[in-house]
C-alpha positions, -999 to +999 in steps of 0.1 A: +000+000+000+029+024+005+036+022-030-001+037-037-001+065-014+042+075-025+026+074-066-002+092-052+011+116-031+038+122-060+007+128-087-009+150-063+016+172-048+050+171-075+031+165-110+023+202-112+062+208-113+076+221-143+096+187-159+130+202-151+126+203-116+110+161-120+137+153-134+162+167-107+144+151-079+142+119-100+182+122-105+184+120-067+161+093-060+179+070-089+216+081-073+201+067-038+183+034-051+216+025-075+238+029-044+218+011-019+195-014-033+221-037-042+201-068-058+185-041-082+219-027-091+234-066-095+204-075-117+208-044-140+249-052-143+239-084-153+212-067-179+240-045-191+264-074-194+246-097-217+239-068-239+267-047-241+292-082-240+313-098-212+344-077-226+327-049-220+352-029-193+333-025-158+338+013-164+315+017-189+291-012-179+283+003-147+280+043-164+252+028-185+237+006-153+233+043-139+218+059-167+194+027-171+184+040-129+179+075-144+159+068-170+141+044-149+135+074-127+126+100-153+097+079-159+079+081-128+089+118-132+066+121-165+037+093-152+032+116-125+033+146-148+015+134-173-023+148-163-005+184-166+017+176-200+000+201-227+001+171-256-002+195-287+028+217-274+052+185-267+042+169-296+053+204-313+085+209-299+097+177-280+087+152-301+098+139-332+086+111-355+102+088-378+082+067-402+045+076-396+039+082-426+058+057-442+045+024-417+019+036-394-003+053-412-009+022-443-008-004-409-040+019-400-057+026-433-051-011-445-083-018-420-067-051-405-061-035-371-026-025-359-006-040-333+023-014-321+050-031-301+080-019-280+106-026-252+107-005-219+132+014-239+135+050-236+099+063-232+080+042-250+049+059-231+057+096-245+059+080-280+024+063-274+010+096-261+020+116-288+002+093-313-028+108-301-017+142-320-021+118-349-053+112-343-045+075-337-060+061-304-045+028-291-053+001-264-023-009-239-017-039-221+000-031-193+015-052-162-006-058-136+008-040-103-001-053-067-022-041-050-046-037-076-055-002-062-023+008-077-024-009-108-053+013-114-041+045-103-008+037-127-031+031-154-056+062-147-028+083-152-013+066-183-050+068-197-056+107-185-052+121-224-075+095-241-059+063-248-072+032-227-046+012-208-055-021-192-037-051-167-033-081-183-068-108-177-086-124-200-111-098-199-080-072-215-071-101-243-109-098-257-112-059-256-076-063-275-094-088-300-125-065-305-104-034-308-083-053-335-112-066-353-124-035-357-094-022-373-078-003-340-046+000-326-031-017-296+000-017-280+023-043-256+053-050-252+078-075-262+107-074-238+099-089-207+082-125-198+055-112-176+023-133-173+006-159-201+029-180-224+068-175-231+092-193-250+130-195-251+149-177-277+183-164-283+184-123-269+214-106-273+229-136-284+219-158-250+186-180-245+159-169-223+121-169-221+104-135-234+069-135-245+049-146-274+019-125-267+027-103-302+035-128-326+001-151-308-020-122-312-009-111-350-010-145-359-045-153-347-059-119-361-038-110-391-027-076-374-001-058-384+027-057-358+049-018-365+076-019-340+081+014-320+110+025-299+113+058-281+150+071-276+148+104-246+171+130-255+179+165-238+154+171-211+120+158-219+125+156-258+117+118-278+125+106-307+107+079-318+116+054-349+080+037-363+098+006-380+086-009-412+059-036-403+072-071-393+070-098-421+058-136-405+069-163-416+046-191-426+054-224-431+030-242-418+053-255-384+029-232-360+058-238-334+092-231-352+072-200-370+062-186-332+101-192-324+111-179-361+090-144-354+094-137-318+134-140-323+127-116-358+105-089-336+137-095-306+163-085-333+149-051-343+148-041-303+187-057-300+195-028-324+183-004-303+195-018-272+227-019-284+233+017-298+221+029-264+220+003-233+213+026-209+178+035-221+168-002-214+148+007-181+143-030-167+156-036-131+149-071-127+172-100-141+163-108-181+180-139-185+186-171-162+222-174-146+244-196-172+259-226-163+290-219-139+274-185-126+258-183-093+220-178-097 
Protein backbone atom coordinates (compact mmCIF):
# COMPACT_ATOMS: atom_id res chain seq x y z
CA UNK A 1 0.00 0.00 0.00
CA UNK A 2 2.89 2.35 0.53
CA UNK A 3 3.58 2.17 -3.01
CA UNK A 4 -0.12 3.67 -3.70
CA UNK A 5 -0.09 6.55 -1.40
CA UNK A 6 4.17 7.46 -2.55
CA UNK A 7 2.63 7.38 -6.55
CA UNK A 8 -0.20 9.24 -5.20
CA UNK A 9 1.14 11.59 -3.10
CA UNK A 10 3.85 12.21 -6.01
CA UNK A 11 0.69 12.82 -8.74
CA UNK A 12 -0.92 14.96 -6.34
CA UNK A 13 1.57 17.22 -4.84
CA UNK A 14 5.04 17.11 -7.51
CA UNK A 15 3.06 16.55 -10.95
CA UNK A 16 2.33 20.19 -11.16
CA UNK A 17 6.24 20.80 -11.32
CA UNK A 18 7.62 22.10 -14.31
CA UNK A 19 9.61 18.73 -15.94
CA UNK A 20 12.95 20.20 -15.08
CA UNK A 21 12.60 20.32 -11.61
CA UNK A 22 10.96 16.13 -12.02
CA UNK A 23 13.70 15.31 -13.43
CA UNK A 24 16.24 16.74 -10.74
CA UNK A 25 14.36 15.09 -7.91
CA UNK A 26 14.23 11.90 -9.97
CA UNK A 27 18.23 12.24 -10.46
CA UNK A 28 18.41 11.99 -6.71
CA UNK A 29 16.13 9.31 -5.97
CA UNK A 30 17.90 7.03 -8.89
CA UNK A 31 21.60 8.08 -7.34
CA UNK A 32 20.13 6.71 -3.81
CA UNK A 33 18.30 3.35 -5.13
CA UNK A 34 21.64 2.46 -7.45
CA UNK A 35 23.77 2.95 -4.45
CA UNK A 36 21.83 1.07 -1.85
CA UNK A 37 19.47 -1.40 -3.31
CA UNK A 38 22.12 -3.65 -4.18
CA UNK A 39 20.11 -6.76 -5.81
CA UNK A 40 18.53 -4.05 -8.23
CA UNK A 41 21.86 -2.74 -9.10
CA UNK A 42 23.42 -6.59 -9.53
CA UNK A 43 20.35 -7.48 -11.72
CA UNK A 44 20.82 -4.36 -13.99
CA UNK A 45 24.94 -5.16 -14.27
CA UNK A 46 23.90 -8.36 -15.27
CA UNK A 47 21.23 -6.73 -17.92
CA UNK A 48 24.01 -4.50 -19.10
CA UNK A 49 26.40 -7.38 -19.42
CA UNK A 50 24.65 -9.67 -21.71
CA UNK A 51 23.93 -6.79 -23.90
CA UNK A 52 26.73 -4.67 -24.08
CA UNK A 53 29.20 -8.20 -24.02
CA UNK A 54 31.30 -9.80 -21.17
CA UNK A 55 34.42 -7.74 -22.62
CA UNK A 56 32.74 -4.93 -21.97
CA UNK A 57 35.17 -2.86 -19.29
CA UNK A 58 33.31 -2.47 -15.80
CA UNK A 59 33.77 1.30 -16.39
CA UNK A 60 31.50 1.71 -18.88
CA UNK A 61 29.10 -1.23 -17.88
CA UNK A 62 28.32 0.32 -14.67
CA UNK A 63 28.04 4.27 -16.43
CA UNK A 64 25.22 2.76 -18.47
CA UNK A 65 23.66 0.57 -15.35
CA UNK A 66 23.28 4.29 -13.92
CA UNK A 67 21.77 5.88 -16.72
CA UNK A 68 19.37 2.72 -17.06
CA UNK A 69 18.38 3.96 -12.94
CA UNK A 70 17.94 7.45 -14.38
CA UNK A 71 15.86 6.79 -16.97
CA UNK A 72 14.11 4.39 -14.91
CA UNK A 73 13.47 7.40 -12.68
CA UNK A 74 12.61 10.03 -15.28
CA UNK A 75 9.68 7.87 -15.92
CA UNK A 76 7.93 8.05 -12.79
CA UNK A 77 8.91 11.79 -13.23
CA UNK A 78 6.65 12.08 -16.54
CA UNK A 79 3.75 9.27 -15.17
CA UNK A 80 3.23 11.63 -12.54
CA UNK A 81 3.30 14.57 -14.82
CA UNK A 82 1.48 13.37 -17.31
CA UNK A 83 -2.27 14.78 -16.33
CA UNK A 84 -0.46 18.40 -16.61
CA UNK A 85 1.70 17.64 -19.97
CA UNK A 86 -0.01 20.12 -22.73
CA UNK A 87 0.13 17.07 -25.60
CA UNK A 88 -0.21 19.49 -28.73
CA UNK A 89 2.85 21.67 -27.41
CA UNK A 90 5.18 18.52 -26.70
CA UNK A 91 4.20 16.93 -29.63
CA UNK A 92 5.29 20.44 -31.32
CA UNK A 93 8.51 20.92 -29.88
CA UNK A 94 9.74 17.65 -27.95
CA UNK A 95 8.73 15.24 -30.07
CA UNK A 96 9.79 13.89 -33.21
CA UNK A 97 8.62 11.10 -35.47
CA UNK A 98 10.22 8.79 -37.76
CA UNK A 99 8.21 6.67 -40.21
CA UNK A 100 4.50 7.56 -39.60
CA UNK A 101 3.95 8.21 -42.61
CA UNK A 102 5.76 5.68 -44.17
CA UNK A 103 4.50 2.36 -41.69
CA UNK A 104 1.89 3.57 -39.44
CA UNK A 105 -0.34 5.30 -41.17
CA UNK A 106 -0.89 2.24 -44.25
CA UNK A 107 -0.83 -0.38 -40.93
CA UNK A 108 -4.02 1.87 -40.03
CA UNK A 109 -5.73 2.56 -43.28
CA UNK A 110 -5.13 -1.13 -44.49
CA UNK A 111 -8.26 -1.80 -42.04
CA UNK A 112 -6.73 -5.13 -40.48
CA UNK A 113 -6.14 -3.47 -37.14
CA UNK A 114 -2.57 -2.50 -35.95
CA UNK A 115 -0.58 -3.96 -33.27
CA UNK A 116 2.26 -1.39 -32.11
CA UNK A 117 5.03 -3.13 -30.10
CA UNK A 118 8.05 -1.93 -27.95
CA UNK A 119 10.56 -2.61 -25.24
CA UNK A 120 10.73 -0.49 -21.93
CA UNK A 121 13.23 1.44 -23.87
CA UNK A 122 13.55 5.03 -23.61
CA UNK A 123 9.95 6.32 -23.17
CA UNK A 124 7.96 4.18 -24.95
CA UNK A 125 4.93 5.86 -23.13
CA UNK A 126 5.68 9.62 -24.46
CA UNK A 127 5.88 8.04 -28.03
CA UNK A 128 2.38 6.34 -27.39
CA UNK A 129 0.99 9.59 -26.11
CA UNK A 130 2.04 11.62 -28.75
CA UNK A 131 0.19 9.29 -31.26
CA UNK A 132 -2.81 10.85 -30.06
CA UNK A 133 -1.75 14.23 -31.98
CA UNK A 134 -2.07 11.84 -34.88
CA UNK A 135 -5.33 11.17 -34.28
CA UNK A 136 -4.51 7.53 -33.66
CA UNK A 137 -5.95 6.13 -30.42
CA UNK A 138 -4.48 2.80 -29.14
CA UNK A 139 -5.35 0.13 -26.36
CA UNK A 140 -2.30 -0.88 -23.94
CA UNK A 141 -1.67 -3.86 -22.12
CA UNK A 142 -0.03 -3.08 -19.28
CA UNK A 143 1.47 -5.15 -16.23
CA UNK A 144 -0.62 -5.76 -13.61
CA UNK A 145 0.77 -4.00 -10.28
CA UNK A 146 -0.06 -5.34 -6.74
CA UNK A 147 -2.23 -4.06 -4.99
CA UNK A 148 -4.63 -3.67 -7.55
CA UNK A 149 -5.45 -0.19 -6.20
CA UNK A 150 -2.32 0.77 -7.70
CA UNK A 151 -2.43 -0.94 -10.81
CA UNK A 152 -5.26 1.35 -11.45
CA UNK A 153 -4.15 4.46 -10.32
CA UNK A 154 -0.78 3.70 -12.66
CA UNK A 155 -3.06 3.10 -15.36
CA UNK A 156 -5.61 6.25 -14.70
CA UNK A 157 -2.79 8.31 -15.23
CA UNK A 158 -1.32 6.64 -18.25
CA UNK A 159 -4.97 6.77 -19.71
CA UNK A 160 -5.63 10.71 -18.55
CA UNK A 161 -5.25 12.12 -22.40
CA UNK A 162 -7.55 9.46 -24.10
CA UNK A 163 -5.85 6.29 -24.78
CA UNK A 164 -7.16 3.24 -22.74
CA UNK A 165 -4.57 1.19 -20.82
CA UNK A 166 -5.47 -2.13 -19.18
CA UNK A 167 -3.67 -5.09 -16.73
CA UNK A 168 -3.26 -8.11 -18.29
CA UNK A 169 -6.80 -10.80 -17.70
CA UNK A 170 -8.57 -12.43 -20.01
CA UNK A 171 -11.11 -9.80 -19.88
CA UNK A 172 -8.05 -7.15 -21.54
CA UNK A 173 -7.13 -10.07 -24.28
CA UNK A 174 -10.94 -9.79 -25.73
CA UNK A 175 -11.23 -5.89 -25.56
CA UNK A 176 -7.60 -6.32 -27.50
CA UNK A 177 -9.37 -8.79 -29.96
CA UNK A 178 -12.47 -6.47 -30.46
CA UNK A 179 -10.41 -3.42 -30.80
CA UNK A 180 -8.26 -5.29 -33.48
CA UNK A 181 -11.23 -6.63 -35.27
CA UNK A 182 -12.40 -3.45 -35.69
CA UNK A 183 -9.40 -2.21 -37.34
CA UNK A 184 -7.81 -0.35 -34.02
CA UNK A 185 -4.61 -0.01 -32.63
CA UNK A 186 -3.14 -1.70 -29.56
CA UNK A 187 -0.02 -1.72 -28.00
CA UNK A 188 2.33 -4.33 -25.57
CA UNK A 189 5.35 -4.97 -25.23
CA UNK A 190 7.84 -7.54 -26.23
CA UNK A 191 10.69 -7.36 -23.81
CA UNK A 192 9.90 -8.87 -20.66
CA UNK A 193 8.18 -12.47 -19.75
CA UNK A 194 5.45 -11.23 -17.56
CA UNK A 195 2.26 -13.25 -17.31
CA UNK A 196 0.61 -15.93 -20.10
CA UNK A 197 2.89 -18.03 -22.39
CA UNK A 198 6.77 -17.48 -23.15
CA UNK A 199 9.17 -19.26 -25.05
CA UNK A 200 13.01 -19.46 -25.09
CA UNK A 201 14.94 -17.71 -27.70
CA UNK A 202 18.26 -16.39 -28.27
CA UNK A 203 18.38 -12.26 -26.93
CA UNK A 204 21.38 -10.63 -27.32
CA UNK A 205 22.93 -13.59 -28.43
CA UNK A 206 21.89 -15.78 -25.02
CA UNK A 207 18.63 -17.98 -24.52
CA UNK A 208 15.93 -16.94 -22.26
CA UNK A 209 12.11 -16.87 -22.07
CA UNK A 210 10.37 -13.49 -23.42
CA UNK A 211 6.87 -13.51 -24.48
CA UNK A 212 4.89 -14.56 -27.38
CA UNK A 213 1.87 -12.45 -26.70
CA UNK A 214 2.69 -10.28 -30.24
CA UNK A 215 3.52 -12.79 -32.60
CA UNK A 216 0.13 -15.08 -30.81
CA UNK A 217 -1.98 -12.21 -31.25
CA UNK A 218 -0.92 -11.10 -34.97
CA UNK A 219 -1.04 -14.48 -35.85
CA UNK A 220 -4.47 -15.28 -34.65
CA UNK A 221 -5.91 -11.88 -36.14
CA UNK A 222 -3.78 -11.00 -39.06
CA UNK A 223 -2.70 -7.56 -37.42
CA UNK A 224 -0.09 -5.82 -38.43
CA UNK A 225 2.72 -5.70 -35.84
CA UNK A 226 4.87 -1.81 -36.46
CA UNK A 227 7.64 -1.88 -33.97
CA UNK A 228 8.08 1.45 -32.01
CA UNK A 229 11.04 2.53 -29.91
CA UNK A 230 11.26 5.75 -28.10
CA UNK A 231 15.00 7.11 -27.58
CA UNK A 232 14.76 10.37 -24.58
CA UNK A 233 17.10 13.04 -25.54
CA UNK A 234 17.90 16.46 -23.81
CA UNK A 235 15.39 17.09 -21.13
CA UNK A 236 11.98 15.78 -21.89
CA UNK A 237 12.53 15.57 -25.78
CA UNK A 238 11.69 11.79 -27.85
CA UNK A 239 12.46 10.56 -30.69
CA UNK A 240 10.68 7.88 -31.80
CA UNK A 241 11.57 5.39 -34.87
CA UNK A 242 8.01 3.75 -36.26
CA UNK A 243 9.85 0.56 -38.04
CA UNK A 244 8.64 -0.92 -41.19
CA UNK A 245 5.88 -3.63 -40.32
CA UNK A 246 7.19 -7.11 -39.30
CA UNK A 247 7.00 -9.81 -42.07
CA UNK A 248 5.82 -13.58 -40.45
CA UNK A 249 6.94 -16.26 -41.56
CA UNK A 250 4.56 -19.06 -42.62
CA UNK A 251 5.39 -22.45 -43.12
CA UNK A 252 2.99 -24.21 -41.75
CA UNK A 253 5.25 -25.51 -38.37
CA UNK A 254 2.94 -23.16 -35.99
CA UNK A 255 5.76 -23.77 -33.41
CA UNK A 256 9.22 -23.05 -35.20
CA UNK A 257 7.24 -19.95 -37.01
CA UNK A 258 6.16 -18.64 -33.19
CA UNK A 259 10.14 -19.24 -32.43
CA UNK A 260 11.13 -17.88 -36.05
CA UNK A 261 8.99 -14.38 -35.43
CA UNK A 262 9.42 -13.73 -31.79
CA UNK A 263 13.38 -14.04 -32.29
CA UNK A 264 12.70 -11.65 -35.77
CA UNK A 265 10.49 -8.87 -33.58
CA UNK A 266 13.69 -9.47 -30.55
CA UNK A 267 16.26 -8.48 -33.31
CA UNK A 268 14.92 -5.11 -34.27
CA UNK A 269 14.79 -4.09 -30.29
CA UNK A 270 18.66 -5.68 -30.00
CA UNK A 271 19.54 -2.77 -32.39
CA UNK A 272 18.28 -0.36 -30.30
CA UNK A 273 19.46 -1.84 -27.23
CA UNK A 274 22.71 -1.85 -28.38
CA UNK A 275 23.28 1.65 -29.82
CA UNK A 276 22.11 2.90 -26.36
CA UNK A 277 21.98 0.34 -23.34
CA UNK A 278 21.32 2.61 -20.87
CA UNK A 279 17.82 3.53 -22.12
CA UNK A 280 16.80 -0.23 -21.41
CA UNK A 281 14.81 0.65 -18.11
CA UNK A 282 14.31 -3.05 -16.71
CA UNK A 283 15.62 -3.59 -13.09
CA UNK A 284 14.87 -7.06 -12.68
CA UNK A 285 17.20 -10.03 -14.05
CA UNK A 286 16.28 -10.79 -18.15
CA UNK A 287 18.02 -13.85 -18.46
CA UNK A 288 18.64 -17.06 -16.21
CA UNK A 289 22.25 -17.36 -14.62
CA UNK A 290 24.38 -19.62 -17.21
CA UNK A 291 25.94 -22.56 -16.31
CA UNK A 292 29.00 -21.89 -13.86
CA UNK A 293 27.44 -18.49 -12.58
CA UNK A 294 25.81 -18.35 -9.30
CA UNK A 295 21.98 -17.84 -9.66
Amino acid sequence: MWKYLLILACARLLGRLPPRVLYLLATVAAFLIYTFAGRLRQNVWDNMRHVMGPNTPKKELRRAARQVFGNWAKSYADLVHLPYLNLDKFFEQKLVYHGFDENMLPAITNGKGVIITSGHFGNAELGIQGLLAKGVKVTVLTEPIQPPALSRLVDGLRANKGHTFLPVSIGSIKVLLRSIKAGGVVGLMCDRDIEGQSIRVPFCGTPTSMPVGVVELATRTGATIVPIFVYRKNGNACEAFLEPPLELVNSGDPQADLKTNVRRLLERFEAHLRRDPGQWTVLETVWDAEEGEEP
